[in-house]
Every structure is written in structure tokens, then in C-alpha cells.
N, C-alpha and C positions, 0 to 999 in steps of 0.2 A: 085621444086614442090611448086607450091601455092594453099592454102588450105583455105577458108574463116570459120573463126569460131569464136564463141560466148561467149563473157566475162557475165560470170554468180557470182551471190551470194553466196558465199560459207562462212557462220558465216560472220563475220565483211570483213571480205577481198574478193575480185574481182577476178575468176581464169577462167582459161579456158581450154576446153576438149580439145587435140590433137586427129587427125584422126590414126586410128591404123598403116595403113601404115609408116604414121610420125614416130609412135614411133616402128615399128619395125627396120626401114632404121635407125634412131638415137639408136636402142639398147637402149630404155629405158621403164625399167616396175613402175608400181604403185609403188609410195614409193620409187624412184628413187630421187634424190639429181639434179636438174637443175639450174644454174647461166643465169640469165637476165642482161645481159649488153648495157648500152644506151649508142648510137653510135650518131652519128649524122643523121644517114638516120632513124632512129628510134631504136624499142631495139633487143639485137639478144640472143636467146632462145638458149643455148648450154648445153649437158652433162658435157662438160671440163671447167675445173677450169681453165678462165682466167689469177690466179695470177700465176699459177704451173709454166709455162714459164719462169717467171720474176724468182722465185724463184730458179727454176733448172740453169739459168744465173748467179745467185750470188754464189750457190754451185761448180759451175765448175772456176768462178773465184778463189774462195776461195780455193778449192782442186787444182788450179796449183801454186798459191803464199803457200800455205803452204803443197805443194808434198811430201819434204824430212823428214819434221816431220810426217805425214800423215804415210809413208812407213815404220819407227823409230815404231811409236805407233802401227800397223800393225803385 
């Protein structure tokens, strides 16, 4: 879906209205938490926590190197 919309003033910072559609297909209401991450094609507007990946990667290494105590403490 592309949508042409309008960078407005809002107090000292620069924001911009999504079309309702947008945010019902993204599941995101007012006062919703969004991550802007700059790509190379330009930046990409997402509800999900880019780092969550990275971090759920280090907890599944760390829960098989440390399985048998994990099970112990369990």
C-alpha cells in the first residue's frame, strides 16, 4: 500500500498523520510505541522492535550452552 502523506509541526519535532487504514492493517492505535529504522532505501516505520530478533538469538544461544543448569535451577 502507498500512501502520500504530510510531515507536520508538532512542538519542536516533525511527525506525520498515517491514513487509518495503515494503521488498522499495522494494528496500531494512538499512543502506540513505533521504531523507525533507516535502511538504505530510506527509513522503515514498524510496530516491532527491531532489536527483539537479535536479542531472542542470544537467549536461545545462551539457553542451549547453559540447558543442564537452566533444568537444575528449574
Amino acid at each position: 500500500m502507498i500512501k502520500r502523506i504530510t510531515m507536520r509541526r508538532i512542538g519542536g519535532s516533525i511527525g506525520a498523520t498515517l491514513p487509518k487504514e495503515m494503521m488498522d492493517r499495522l494494528r496500531v492505535r494512538p499512543g502506540d510505541e513505533m521504531f523507525v529504522v533507516e535502511t538504505e532505501d530510506g527509513l522503515l516505520l514498524t510496530p516491532y522492535d527491531p532489536t527483539f530478533e537479535k536479542s531472542l538469538k542470544l537467549y536461545e544461544r545462551f539457553s542451549r550452552r547453559y540447558r543442564n543448569a537452566l533444568r537444575e535451577l528449574a
